[in-house]
N, C-alpha and C positions, 0 to 999 in steps of 0.2 A: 504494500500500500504506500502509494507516493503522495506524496502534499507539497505544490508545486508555486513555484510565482512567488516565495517566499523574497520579502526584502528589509525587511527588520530581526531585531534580536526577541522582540516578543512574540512575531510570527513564528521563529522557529522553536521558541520554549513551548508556544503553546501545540503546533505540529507534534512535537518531540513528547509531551505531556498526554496526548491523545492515542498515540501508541502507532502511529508512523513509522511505517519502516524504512521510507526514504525519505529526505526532501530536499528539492528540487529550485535551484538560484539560475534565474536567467539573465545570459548576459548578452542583452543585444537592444540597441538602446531604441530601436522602434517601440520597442514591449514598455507598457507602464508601469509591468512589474521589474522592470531591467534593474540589476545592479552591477553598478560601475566595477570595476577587475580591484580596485584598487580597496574596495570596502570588503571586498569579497571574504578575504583570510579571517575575517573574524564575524563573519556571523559562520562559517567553516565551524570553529575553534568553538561554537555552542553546542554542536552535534558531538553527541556522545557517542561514544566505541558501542555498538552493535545494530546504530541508525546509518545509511547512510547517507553521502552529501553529493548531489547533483549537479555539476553545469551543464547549465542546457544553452546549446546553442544555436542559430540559424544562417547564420551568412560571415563568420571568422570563418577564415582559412584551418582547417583541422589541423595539422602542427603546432598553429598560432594559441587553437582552442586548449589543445591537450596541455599545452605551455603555462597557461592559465589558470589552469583545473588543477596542474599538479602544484604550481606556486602558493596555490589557496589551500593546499592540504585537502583538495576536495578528492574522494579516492575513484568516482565514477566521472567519465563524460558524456552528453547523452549529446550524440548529431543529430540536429532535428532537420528532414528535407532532403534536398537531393545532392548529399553527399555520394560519393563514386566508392569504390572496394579500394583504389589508391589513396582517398582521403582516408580511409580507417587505417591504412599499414600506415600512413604518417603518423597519425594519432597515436597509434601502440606504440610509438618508437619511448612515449613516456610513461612513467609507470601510473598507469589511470584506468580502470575497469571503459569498457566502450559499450552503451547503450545505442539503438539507430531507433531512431522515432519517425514515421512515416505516415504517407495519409490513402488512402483506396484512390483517390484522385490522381495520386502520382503513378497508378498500375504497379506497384514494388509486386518483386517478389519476396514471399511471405516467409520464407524460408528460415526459422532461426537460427544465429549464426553465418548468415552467409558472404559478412562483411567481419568475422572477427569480433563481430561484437557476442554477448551474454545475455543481452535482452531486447527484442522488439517491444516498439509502443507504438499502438494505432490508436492515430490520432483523425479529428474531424476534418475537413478538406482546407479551412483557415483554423490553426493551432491558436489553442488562449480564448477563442470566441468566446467558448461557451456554449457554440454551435453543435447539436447533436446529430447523428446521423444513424444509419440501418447497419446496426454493428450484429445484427439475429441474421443478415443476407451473408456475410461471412462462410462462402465453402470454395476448400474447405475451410477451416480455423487452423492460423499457426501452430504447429506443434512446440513443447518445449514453454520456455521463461517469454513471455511477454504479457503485455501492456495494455488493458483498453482504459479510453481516454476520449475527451470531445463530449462535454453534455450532459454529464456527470452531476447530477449534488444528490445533498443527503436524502431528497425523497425519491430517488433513482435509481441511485446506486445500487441496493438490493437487490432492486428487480433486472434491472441489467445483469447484477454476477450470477444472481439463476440461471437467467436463459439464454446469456454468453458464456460463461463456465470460462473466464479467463484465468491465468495465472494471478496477475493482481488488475491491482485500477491505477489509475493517477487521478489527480484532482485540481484544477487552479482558479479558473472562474466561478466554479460553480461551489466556491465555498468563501465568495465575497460579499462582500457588503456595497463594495463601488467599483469601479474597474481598476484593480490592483492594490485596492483594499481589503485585507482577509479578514474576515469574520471570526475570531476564536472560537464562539460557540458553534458556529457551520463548520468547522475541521471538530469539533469533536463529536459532530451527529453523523458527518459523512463517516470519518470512522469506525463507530460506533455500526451504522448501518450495513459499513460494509462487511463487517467481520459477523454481521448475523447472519445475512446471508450465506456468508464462505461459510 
């Protein structure tokens, strides 16, 4: 379970509080949730040893990304889009776990692992909207560690891991209050929701 779009230190307490087992700092400064590379190392250094810490990114150079992630002590990187199988052998060149987050829009193939990375995330056709989409049309379904994502909140979620039977969720619009605004008590309903389901 990932808790996404985090950009403060009481975002990630209360994430971390809720019983997250990832969460997820974007750094790409279109995003309203974007935080700057330079703030990045210490909201990192909030996340305790058994959580992990996310950069998600969308148009750095993979090299440039993994450079970043590893500087921050974050131990995952997730390339969100239409990274190539060359941007991820860059990326690995650093020591940083490799997520690929993708959207049905882009036609990927679904294959976990087939860029090196550990986890697929399928995401809605615009990432962050909040935008849902026909995640039940899905065949076949990834096999292996991934990700559904896009449309997500706490009165959903449940019903979505029933009848998509995914590995986990991710979470970032649909547990705000304003656009890039997280709501603490919506990260501890969607959590909550989604682990009754699982």
């Amino acid at each position: 379970m990932k808790v996404c779009g985090l950009s403060t230190p009481t975002d990630v307490d209360a994430a971390v509080a809720a019983g997250a087992d990832a969460v997820g700092f974007v750094v790409y400064p279109p995003s309203p949730r974007h935080v700057d590379p330079a703030g990045l190392g210490a909201l990192v250094a909030r996340v305790p040893e058994g959580v992990a810490s996310v950069v998600v990114v969308a148009d750095l150079p993979a090299a440039e990304a993994a450079a970043v992630a590893a500087a921050a002590g974050a131990g995952v990187l997730q390339l969100h889009g239409r990274y190539t199988r060359d941007d991820f052998a860059a990326a690995a060149r650093e020591p940083v776990v490799l997520w690929r987050a993708t959207s049905l829009a882009h036609d990927p193939d679904l294959t976990v692992g087939l860029y090196g990375e550990e986890m697929l995330l399928l995401d809605s056709p615009v990432a962050g909207s909040g935008e849902r989409w026909d995640a039940e049309a899905l065949d076949p379904r990834p096999d292996g560690h991934w990700l559904l994502a896009g449309g997500l909140t706490p009165d959903t979620v449940a019903t979505a891991v029933r009848r998509v039977r995914p590995w986990g969720v991710d979470v970032s619009s649909g547990v705000e209050s304003a656009r890039g605004v997280k709501d603490h008590a919506r990260i501890r309903d969607f959590v909550a929701a989604a682990r009754s389901a699982a």
